[in-house]
VOPAGU-2260 file (C-alpha; in pm, 1 decimal, decimal comma):
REM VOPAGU-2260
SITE   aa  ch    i         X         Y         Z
SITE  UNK   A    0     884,5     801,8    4081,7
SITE  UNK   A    1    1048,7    1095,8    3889,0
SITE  UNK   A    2    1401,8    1092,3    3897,6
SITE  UNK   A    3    1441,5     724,2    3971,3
SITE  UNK   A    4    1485,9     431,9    3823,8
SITE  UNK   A    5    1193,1     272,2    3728,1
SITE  UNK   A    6    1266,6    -171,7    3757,8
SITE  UNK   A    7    1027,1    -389,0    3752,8
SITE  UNK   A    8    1148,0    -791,0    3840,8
SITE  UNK   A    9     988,3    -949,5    3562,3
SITE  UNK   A   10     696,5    -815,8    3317,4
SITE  UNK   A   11     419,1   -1034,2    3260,9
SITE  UNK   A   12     477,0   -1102,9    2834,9
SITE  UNK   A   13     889,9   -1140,9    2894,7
SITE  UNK   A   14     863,5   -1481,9    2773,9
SITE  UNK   A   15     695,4   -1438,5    2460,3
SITE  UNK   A   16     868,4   -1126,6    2358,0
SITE  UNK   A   17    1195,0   -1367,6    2357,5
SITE  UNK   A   18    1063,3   -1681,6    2227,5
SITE  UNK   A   19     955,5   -1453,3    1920,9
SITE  UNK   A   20    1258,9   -1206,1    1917,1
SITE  UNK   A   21    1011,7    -939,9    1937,9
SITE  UNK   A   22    1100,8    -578,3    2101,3
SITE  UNK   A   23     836,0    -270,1    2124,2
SITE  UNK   A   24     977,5      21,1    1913,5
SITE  UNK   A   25     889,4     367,9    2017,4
SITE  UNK   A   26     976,2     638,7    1818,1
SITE  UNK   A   27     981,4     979,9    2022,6
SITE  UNK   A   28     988,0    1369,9    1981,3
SITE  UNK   A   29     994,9    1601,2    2253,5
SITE  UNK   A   30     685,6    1387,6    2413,3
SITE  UNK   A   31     850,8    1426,6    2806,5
SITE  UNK   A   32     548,7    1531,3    2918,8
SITE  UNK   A   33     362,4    1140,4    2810,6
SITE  UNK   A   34     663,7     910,1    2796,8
SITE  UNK   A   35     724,5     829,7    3113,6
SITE  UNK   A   36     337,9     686,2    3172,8
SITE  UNK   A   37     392,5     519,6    2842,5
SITE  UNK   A   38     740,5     383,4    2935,6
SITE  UNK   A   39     583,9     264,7    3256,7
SITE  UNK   A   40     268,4      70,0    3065,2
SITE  UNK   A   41     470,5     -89,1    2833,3
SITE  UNK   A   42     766,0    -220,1    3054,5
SITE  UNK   A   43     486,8    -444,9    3274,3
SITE  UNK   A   44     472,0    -640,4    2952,8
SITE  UNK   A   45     822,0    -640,6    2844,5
SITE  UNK   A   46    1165,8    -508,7    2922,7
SITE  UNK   A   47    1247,0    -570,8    2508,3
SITE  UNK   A   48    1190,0    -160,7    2468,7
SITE  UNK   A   49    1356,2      72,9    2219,6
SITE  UNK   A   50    1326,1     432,7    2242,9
SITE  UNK   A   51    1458,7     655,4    1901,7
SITE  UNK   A   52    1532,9     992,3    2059,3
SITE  UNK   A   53    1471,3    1215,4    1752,3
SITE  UNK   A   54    1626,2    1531,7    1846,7
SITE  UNK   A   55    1408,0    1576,5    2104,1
SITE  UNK   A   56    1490,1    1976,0    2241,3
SITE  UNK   A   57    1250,6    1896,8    2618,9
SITE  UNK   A   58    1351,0    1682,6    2892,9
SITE  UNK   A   59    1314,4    1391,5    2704,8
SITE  UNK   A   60    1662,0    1228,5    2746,0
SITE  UNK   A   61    1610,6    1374,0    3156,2
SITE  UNK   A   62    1279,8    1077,4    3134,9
SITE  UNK   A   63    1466,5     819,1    2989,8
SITE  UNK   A   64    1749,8     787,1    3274,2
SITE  UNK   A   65    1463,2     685,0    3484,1
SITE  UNK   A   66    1447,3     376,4    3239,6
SITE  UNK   A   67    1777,1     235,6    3214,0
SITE  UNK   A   68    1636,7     -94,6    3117,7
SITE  UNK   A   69    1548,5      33,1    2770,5
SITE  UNK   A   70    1773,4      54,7    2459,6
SITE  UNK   A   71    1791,3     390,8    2328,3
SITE  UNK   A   72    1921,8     556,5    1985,9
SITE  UNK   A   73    1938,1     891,7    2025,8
SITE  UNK   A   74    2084,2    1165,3    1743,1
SITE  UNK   A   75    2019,9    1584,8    1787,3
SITE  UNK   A   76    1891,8    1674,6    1490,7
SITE  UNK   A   77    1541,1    1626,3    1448,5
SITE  UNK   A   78    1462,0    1396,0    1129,4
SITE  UNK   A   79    1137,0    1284,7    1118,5
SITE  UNK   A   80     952,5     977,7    1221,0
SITE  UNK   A   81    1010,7     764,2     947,8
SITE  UNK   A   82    1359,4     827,7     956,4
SITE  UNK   A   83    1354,6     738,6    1361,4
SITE  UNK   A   84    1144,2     440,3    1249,2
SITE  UNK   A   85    1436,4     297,0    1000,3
SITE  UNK   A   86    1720,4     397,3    1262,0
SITE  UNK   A   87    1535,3     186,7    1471,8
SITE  UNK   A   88    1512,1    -142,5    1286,7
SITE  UNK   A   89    1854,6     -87,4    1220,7
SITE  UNK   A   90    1961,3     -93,7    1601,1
SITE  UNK   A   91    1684,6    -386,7    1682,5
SITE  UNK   A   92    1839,7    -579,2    1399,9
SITE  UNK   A   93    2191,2    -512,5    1540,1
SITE  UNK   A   94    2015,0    -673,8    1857,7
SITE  UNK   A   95    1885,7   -1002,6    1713,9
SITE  UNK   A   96    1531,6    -899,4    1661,7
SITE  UNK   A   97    1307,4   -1006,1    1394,0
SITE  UNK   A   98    1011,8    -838,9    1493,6
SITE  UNK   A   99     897,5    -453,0    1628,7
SITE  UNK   A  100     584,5    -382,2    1734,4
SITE  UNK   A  101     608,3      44,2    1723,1
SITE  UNK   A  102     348,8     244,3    1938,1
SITE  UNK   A  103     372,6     655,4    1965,8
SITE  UNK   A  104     499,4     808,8    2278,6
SITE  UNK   A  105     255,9    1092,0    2275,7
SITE  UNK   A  106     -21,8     838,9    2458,4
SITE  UNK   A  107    -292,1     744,2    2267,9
SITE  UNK   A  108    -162,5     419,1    2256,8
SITE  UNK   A  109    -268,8     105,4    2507,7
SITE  UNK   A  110      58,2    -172,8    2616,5
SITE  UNK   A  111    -287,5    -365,3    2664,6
SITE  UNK   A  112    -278,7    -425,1    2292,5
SITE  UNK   A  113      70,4    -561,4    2298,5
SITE  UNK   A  114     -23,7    -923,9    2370,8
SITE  UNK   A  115    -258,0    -905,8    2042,1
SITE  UNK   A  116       8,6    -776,1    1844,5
SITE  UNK   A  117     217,7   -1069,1    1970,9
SITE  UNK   A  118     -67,4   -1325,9    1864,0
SITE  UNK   A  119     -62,6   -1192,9    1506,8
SITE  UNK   A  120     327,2   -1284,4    1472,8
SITE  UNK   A  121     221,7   -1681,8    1495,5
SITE  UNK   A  122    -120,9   -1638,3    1289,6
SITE  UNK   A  123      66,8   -1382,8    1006,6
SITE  UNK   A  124     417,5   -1491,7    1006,5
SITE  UNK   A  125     658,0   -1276,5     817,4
SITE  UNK   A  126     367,9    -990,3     743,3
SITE  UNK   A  127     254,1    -640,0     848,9
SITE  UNK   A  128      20,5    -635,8    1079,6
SITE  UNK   A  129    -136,2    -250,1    1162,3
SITE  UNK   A  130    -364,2    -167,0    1452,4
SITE  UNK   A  131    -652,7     -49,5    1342,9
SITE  UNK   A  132    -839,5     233,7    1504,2
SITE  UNK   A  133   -1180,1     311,1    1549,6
SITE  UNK   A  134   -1221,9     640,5    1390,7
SITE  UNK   A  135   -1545,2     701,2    1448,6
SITE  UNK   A  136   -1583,9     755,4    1834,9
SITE  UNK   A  137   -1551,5    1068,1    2003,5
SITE  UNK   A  138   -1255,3    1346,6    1957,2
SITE  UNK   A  139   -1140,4    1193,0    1628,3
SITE  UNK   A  140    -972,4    1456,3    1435,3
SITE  UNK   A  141   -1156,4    1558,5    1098,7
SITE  UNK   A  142    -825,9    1617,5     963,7
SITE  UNK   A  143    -688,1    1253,9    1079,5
SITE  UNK   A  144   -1037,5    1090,6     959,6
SITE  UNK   A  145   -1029,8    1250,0     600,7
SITE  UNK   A  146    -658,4    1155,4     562,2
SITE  UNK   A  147    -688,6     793,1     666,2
SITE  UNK   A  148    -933,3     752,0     443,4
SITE  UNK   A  149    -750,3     924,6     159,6
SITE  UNK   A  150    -440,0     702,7     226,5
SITE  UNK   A  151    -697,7     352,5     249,5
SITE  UNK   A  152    -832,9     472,9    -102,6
SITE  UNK   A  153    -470,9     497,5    -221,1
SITE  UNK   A  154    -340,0     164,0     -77,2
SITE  UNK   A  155    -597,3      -6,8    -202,4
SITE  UNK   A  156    -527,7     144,2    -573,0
SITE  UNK   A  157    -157,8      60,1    -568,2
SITE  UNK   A  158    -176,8    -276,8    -383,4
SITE  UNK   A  159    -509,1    -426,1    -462,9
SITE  UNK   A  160    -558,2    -431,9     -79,0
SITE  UNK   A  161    -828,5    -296,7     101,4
SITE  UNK   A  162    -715,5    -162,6     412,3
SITE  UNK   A  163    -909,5     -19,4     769,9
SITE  UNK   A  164    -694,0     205,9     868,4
SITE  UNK   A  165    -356,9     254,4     697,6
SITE  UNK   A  166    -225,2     580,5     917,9
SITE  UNK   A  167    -246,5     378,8    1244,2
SITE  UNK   A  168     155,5     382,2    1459,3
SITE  UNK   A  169      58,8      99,7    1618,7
SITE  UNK   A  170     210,4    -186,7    1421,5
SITE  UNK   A  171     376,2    -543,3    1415,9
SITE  UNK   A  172     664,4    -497,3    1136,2
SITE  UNK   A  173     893,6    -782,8    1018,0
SITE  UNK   A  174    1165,5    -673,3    1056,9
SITE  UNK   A  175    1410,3    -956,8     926,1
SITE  UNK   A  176    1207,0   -1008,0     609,1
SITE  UNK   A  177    1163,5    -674,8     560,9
SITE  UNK   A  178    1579,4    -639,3     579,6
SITE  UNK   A  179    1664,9    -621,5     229,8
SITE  UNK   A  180    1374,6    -368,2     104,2
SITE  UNK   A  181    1520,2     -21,1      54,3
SITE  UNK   A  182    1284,4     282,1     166,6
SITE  UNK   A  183    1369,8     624,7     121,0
SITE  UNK   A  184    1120,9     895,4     276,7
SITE  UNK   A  185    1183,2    1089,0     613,3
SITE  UNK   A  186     888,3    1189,8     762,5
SITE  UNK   A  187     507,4    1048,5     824,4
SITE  UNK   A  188     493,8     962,8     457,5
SITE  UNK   A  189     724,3     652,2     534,4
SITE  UNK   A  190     407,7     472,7     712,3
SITE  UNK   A  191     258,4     499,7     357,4
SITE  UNK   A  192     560,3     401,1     194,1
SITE  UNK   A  193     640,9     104,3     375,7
SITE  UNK   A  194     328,4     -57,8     347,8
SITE  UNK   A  195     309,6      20,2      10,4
SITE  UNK   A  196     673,2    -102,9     -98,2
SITE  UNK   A  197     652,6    -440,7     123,9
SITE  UNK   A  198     335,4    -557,1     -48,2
SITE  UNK   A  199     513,5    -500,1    -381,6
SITE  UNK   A  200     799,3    -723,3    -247,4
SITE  UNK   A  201     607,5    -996,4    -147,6
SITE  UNK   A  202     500,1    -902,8     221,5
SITE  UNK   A  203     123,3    -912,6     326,2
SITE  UNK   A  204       1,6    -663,6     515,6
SITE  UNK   A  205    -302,1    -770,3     785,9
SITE  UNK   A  206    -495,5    -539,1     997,6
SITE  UNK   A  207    -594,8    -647,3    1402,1
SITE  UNK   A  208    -824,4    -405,7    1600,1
SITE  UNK   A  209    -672,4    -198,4    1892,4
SITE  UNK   A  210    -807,7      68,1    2132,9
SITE  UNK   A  211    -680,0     446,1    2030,2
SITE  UNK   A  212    -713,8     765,7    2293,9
SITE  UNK   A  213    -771,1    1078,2    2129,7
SITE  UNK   A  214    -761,2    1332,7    2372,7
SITE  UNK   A  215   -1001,8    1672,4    2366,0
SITE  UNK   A  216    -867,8    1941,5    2095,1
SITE  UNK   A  217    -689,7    2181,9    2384,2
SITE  UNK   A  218    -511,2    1939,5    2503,3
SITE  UNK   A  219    -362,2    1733,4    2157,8
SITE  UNK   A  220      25,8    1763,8    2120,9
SITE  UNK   A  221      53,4    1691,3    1719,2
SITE  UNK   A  222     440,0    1724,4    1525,0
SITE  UNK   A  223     179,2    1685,9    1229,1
SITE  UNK   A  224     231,0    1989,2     983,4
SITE  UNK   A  225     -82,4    1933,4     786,1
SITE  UNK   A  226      72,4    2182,3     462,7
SITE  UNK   A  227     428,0    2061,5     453,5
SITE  UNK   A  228     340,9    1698,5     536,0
SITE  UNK   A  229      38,1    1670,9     304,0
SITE  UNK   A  230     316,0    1753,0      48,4
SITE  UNK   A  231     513,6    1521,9      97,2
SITE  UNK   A  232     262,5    1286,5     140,3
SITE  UNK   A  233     106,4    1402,0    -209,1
SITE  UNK   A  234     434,6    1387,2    -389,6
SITE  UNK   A  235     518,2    1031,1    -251,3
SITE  UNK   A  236     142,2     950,5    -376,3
SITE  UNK   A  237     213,8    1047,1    -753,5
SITE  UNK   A  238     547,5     841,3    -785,5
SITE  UNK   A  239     374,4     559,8    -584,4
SITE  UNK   A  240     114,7     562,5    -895,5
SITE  UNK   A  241     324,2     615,8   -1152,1
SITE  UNK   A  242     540,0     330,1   -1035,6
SITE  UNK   A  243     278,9     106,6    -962,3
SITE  UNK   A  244      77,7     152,1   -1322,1
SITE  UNK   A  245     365,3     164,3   -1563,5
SITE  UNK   A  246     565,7    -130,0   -1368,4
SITE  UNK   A  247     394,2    -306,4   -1089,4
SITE  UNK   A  248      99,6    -343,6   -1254,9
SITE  UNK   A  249     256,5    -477,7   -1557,1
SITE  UNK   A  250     471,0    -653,5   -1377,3
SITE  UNK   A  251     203,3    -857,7   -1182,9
SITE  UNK   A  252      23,1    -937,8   -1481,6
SITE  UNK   A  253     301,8   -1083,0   -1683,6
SITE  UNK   A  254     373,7   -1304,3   -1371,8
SITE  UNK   A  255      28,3   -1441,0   -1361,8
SITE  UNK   A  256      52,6   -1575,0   -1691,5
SITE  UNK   A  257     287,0   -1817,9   -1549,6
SITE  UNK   A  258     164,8   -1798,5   -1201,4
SITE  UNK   A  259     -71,4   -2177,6   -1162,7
SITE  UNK   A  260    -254,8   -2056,3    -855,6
SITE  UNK   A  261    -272,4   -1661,7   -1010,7
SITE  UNK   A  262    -466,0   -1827,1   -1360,0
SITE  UNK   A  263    -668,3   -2016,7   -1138,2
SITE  UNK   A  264    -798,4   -1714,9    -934,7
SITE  UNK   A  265    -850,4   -1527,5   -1256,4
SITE  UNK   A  266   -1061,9   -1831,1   -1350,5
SITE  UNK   A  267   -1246,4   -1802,9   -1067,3
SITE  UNK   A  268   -1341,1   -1459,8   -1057,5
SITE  UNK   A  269   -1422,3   -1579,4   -1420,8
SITE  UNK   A  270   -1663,2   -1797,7   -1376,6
SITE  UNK   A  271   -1794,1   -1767,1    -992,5
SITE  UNK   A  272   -1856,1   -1432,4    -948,4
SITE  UNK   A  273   -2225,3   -1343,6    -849,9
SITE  UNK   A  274   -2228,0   -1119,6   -1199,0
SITE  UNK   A  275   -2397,1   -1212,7   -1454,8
SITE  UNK   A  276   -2233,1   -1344,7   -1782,4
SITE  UNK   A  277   -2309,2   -1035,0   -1955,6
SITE  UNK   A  278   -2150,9    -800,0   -1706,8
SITE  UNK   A  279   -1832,4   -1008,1   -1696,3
SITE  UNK   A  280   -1848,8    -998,7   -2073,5
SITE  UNK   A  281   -1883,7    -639,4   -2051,0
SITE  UNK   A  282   -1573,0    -565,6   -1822,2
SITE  UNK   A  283   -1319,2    -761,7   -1992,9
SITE  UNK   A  284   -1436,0    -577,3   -2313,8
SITE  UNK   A  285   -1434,5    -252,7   -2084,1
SITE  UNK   A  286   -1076,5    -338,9   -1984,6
SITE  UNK   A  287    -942,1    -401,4   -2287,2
SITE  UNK   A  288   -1103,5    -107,7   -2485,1
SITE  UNK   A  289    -924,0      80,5   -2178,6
SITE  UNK   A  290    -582,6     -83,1   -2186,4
SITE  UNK   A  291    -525,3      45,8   -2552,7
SITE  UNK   A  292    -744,2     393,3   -2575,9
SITE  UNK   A  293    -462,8     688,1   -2597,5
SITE  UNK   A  294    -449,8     842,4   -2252,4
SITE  UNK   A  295    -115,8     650,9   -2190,4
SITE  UNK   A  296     -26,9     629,7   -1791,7
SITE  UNK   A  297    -364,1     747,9   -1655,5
SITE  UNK   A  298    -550,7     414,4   -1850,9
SITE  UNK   A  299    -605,2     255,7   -1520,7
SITE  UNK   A  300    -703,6     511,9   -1292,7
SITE  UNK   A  301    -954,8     638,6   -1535,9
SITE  UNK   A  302   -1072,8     234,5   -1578,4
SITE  UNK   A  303   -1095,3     212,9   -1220,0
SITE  UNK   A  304   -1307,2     510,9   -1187,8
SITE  UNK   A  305   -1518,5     439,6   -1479,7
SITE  UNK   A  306   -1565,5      48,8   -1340,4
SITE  UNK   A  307   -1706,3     158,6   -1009,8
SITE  UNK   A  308   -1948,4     424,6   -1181,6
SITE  UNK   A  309   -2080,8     161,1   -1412,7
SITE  UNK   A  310   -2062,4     -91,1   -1159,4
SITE  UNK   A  311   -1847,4    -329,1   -1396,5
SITE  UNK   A  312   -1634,7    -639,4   -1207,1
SITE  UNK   A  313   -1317,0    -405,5   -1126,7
SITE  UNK   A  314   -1081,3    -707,9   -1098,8
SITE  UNK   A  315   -1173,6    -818,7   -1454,4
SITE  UNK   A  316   -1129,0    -489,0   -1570,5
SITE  UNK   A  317    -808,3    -448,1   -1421,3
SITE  UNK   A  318    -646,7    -713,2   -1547,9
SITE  UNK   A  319    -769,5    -687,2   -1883,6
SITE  UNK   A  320    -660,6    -328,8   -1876,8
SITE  UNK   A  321    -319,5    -451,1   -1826,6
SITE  UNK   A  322    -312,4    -608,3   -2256,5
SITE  UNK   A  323     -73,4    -279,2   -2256,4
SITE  UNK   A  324     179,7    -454,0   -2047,8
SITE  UNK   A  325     552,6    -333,5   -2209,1
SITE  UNK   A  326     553,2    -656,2   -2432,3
SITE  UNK   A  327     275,4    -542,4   -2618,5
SITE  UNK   A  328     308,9    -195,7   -2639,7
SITE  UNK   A  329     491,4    -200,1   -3031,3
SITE  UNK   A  330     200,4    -424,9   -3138,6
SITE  UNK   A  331     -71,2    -205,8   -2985,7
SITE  UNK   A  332     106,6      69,9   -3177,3
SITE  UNK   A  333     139,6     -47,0   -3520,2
SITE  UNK   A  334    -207,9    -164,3   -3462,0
SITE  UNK   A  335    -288,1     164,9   -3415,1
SITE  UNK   A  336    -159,4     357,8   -3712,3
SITE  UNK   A  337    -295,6       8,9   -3932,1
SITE  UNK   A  338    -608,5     101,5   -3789,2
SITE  UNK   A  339    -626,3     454,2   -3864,3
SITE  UNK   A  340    -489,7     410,0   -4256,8
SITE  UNK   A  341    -846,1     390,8   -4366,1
SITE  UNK   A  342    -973,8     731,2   -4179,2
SITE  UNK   A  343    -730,8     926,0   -4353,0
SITE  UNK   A  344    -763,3     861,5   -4666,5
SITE  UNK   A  345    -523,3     978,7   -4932,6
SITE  UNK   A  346    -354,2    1166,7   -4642,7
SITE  UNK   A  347    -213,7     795,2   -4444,0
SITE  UNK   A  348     134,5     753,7   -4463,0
SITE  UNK   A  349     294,1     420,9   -4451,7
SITE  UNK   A  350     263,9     184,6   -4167,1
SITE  UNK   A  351     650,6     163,1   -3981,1
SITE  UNK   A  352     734,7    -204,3   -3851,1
SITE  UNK   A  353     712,7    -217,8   -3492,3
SITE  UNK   A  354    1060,6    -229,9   -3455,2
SITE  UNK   A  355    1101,1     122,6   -3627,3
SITE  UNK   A  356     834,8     280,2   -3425,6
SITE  UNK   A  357     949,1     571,8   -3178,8
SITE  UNK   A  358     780,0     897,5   -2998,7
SITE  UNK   A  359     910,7    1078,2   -3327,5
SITE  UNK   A  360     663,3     885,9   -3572,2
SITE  UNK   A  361     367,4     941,5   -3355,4
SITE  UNK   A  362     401,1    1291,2   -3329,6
SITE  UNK   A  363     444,0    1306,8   -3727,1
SITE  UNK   A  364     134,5    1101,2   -3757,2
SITE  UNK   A  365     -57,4    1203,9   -3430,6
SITE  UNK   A  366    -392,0    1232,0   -3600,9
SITE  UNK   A  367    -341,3     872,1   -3769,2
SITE  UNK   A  368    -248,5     708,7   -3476,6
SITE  UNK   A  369    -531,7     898,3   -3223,0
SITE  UNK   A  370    -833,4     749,6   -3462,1
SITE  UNK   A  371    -682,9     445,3   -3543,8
SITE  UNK   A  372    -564,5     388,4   -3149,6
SITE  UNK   A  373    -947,9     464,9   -3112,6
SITE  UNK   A  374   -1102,9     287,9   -3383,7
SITE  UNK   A  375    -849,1     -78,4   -3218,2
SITE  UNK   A  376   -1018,6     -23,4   -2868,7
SITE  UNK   A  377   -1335,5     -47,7   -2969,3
SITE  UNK   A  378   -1301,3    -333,0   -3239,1
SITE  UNK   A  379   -1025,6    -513,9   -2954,4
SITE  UNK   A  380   -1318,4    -436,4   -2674,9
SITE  UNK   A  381   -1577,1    -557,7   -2850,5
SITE  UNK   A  382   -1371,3    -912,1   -2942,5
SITE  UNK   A  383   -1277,4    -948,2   -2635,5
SITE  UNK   A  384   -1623,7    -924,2   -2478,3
SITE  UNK   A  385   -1790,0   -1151,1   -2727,6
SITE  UNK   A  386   -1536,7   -1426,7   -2712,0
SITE  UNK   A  387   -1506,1   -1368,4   -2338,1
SITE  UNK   A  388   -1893,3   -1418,7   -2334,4
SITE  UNK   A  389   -1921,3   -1736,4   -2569,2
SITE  UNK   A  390   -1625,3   -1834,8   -2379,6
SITE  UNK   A  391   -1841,3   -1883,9   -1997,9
SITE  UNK   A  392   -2172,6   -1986,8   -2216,4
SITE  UNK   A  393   -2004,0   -2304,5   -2330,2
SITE  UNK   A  394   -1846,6   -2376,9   -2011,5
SITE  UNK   A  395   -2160,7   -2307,1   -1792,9
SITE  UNK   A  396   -2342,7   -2526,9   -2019,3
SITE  UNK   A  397   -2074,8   -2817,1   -1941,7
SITE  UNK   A  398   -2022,3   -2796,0   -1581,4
SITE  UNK   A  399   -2410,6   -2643,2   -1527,7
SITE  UNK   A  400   -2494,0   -2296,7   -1376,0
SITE  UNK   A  401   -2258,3   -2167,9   -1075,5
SITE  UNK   A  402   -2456,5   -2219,8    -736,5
């Protein structure tokens, strides 16, 4: 076959690839050596195939005239896969897509999995759906194990989510509703990011299983450079959580207030979880006493952290950790330095209005605000957990005890 075309009359999923405007997506660089047998696996399901040449230096473009079927953008300099990733949705956009289902070229991916990716786009309309691997069979990478389950750990923190396998190529992406969100990294960071950034726009993100081929350690062909790209990885991670805690967070829980279905949930992990009043009690007092104690921007990790060691309900912590939404912040503050008055005896200076109250007067009164900001948490905490816990009492003993 090398070195001429390669047709094939008419692949067995054409049909459904059209009726859903779906293409397969496959991002490539300097991978001659597997593309072909991909190429070849893929087009028995469906001609609807777009290859991203990124600045591939082997015979890659030589491969590609065997396919003339398949759409190709192709640039010289080499970018990075998330940048061949966004080039693409671009072009299968341009083409009337709404959906891309991307797989690597390098061949650990199965066109047998195709079909289920195609199933997910009626069950999860409009959402992410990622292959998930099995990581634990045979010639796994440790390096690829450890960092999928460092990137699951950090999806979950930013989204709420708890995700498989978040490092997986193999995915069903959107790409219509997914037109107006922005991304902005390059390289294999972007499969973070755009997970990530389409949950916080209102995407959902789904996970379906698929088979993986890892091949033996002499004969891997990785464009992973585990320094540089855990970098960049690492860098994205701290303005992902610096994003998500002083504004997403927030953001979410000011929106549940008004949210019907959001209070309702809230109610329900309330009142119906398997923990016992007391332990409810106990995070929502936990949460608070953590949404105003003064370690401003890490509050949540370190409530998180704390909530699993102590084995606290983490969702009611969370979202009582969030009373330090922006809204409240001058209240918390004046609290604060109200609070701490009494501890400093002749030494307190006057209490500023909230409205006067800047970075400036904290540093002047630092050791005023630190004990009172203190002193709040715990008196806030404990009010919070008693009310919260006389609160369920009365309403278990009017509906009866939770089956």
């Amino acid at each position: 076959m090398e070195g001429r075309p390669y047709m094939r009359e008419q692949p067995e999923y054409q049909d459904a690839f059209e009726q859903h405007k779906a293409t397969v997506l496959i991002p490539t660089y300097n991978n001659a050596g597997s593309l072909a047998a991909v190429l070849r696996d893929v087009l028995t399901y469906t001609n609807r195939v777009l290859v991203v040449n990124d600045g591939s230096t082997d015979d890659t473009l030589k491969v590609l005239e065997q396919f003339p079927q398949v759409q190709l953008v192709s640039y010289a300099q080499n970018r990075g896969k998330g940048f061949a990733l966004r080039k693409g949705f671009e072009k299968a956009l341009e083409l009337g897509f709404d959906y891309a289902i991307t797989l690597d070229a390098d061949g650990q991916h199965f066109a047998k999995d195709l079909p289920t990716m195609l199933n997910c786009i009626e069950q999860y309309p409009n959402t992410i759906v990622v292959g998930a691997r099995n990581m634990n069979q045979e010639n796994v990478p440790g390096k690829s194990s450890f960092g999928n389950r460092f990137s699951n750990f950090w999806f979950w923190l930013y989204t709420g989510k708890k995700a498989p396998d978040t490092q997986s190529g193999y995915r069903l992406y959107p790409i219509r509703a997914m037109k107006k969100i922005r991304f902005y990294t390059r390289k294999y960071e972007f499969e973070v990011e755009v997970l990530v950034r389409s949950v916080w726009n209102g995407l959902n993100v789904e996970f379906a299983p698929i088979s993986v081929y890892y091949p033996p350690a002499e004969e891997r062909v990785s464009h992973f450079r585990p320094f540089r790209d855990f970098s960049r990885i690492s860098v994205l991670n701290t303005v992902l959580f610096f994003i998500a805690f002083l504004y997403i967070k927030p953001r979410d829980f000011f929106r549940s207030l008004f949210s019907k279905e959001k209070r309702a949930a809230l109610l329900n992990e309330l009142l119906e979880s398997d923990h016992s009043h007391e332990r409810k009690a106990a995070s929502i007092g936990f949460g608070v006493f953590m949404g105003i104690v003064p370690i401003w921007g890490f509050q949540l990790i370190v409530a998180i952290f704390l909530s699993v060691l102590l084995k606290l309900n983490k969702a009611l912590v969370i979202t009582a950790a969030n009373i330090s939404i922006p809204p409240m912040i001058p209240f918390i503050l004046y609290g604060s330095f109200l609070a701490g008055a009494p501890w400093m005896g002749e030494q307190a200076t006057a209490v500023p209005l909230p409205s006067e109250l800047s970075l400036d007067s904290i540093k002047v009164n630092l050791q005023q605000y630190i004990s009172g900001s203190i002193t709040l948490a715990v008196a806030a905490g404990l009010l919070f957990g008693i009310v919260s816990y006389i609160f369920m009492k009365l309403v278990n003993k009017k509906t009866g005890p939770v089956l």
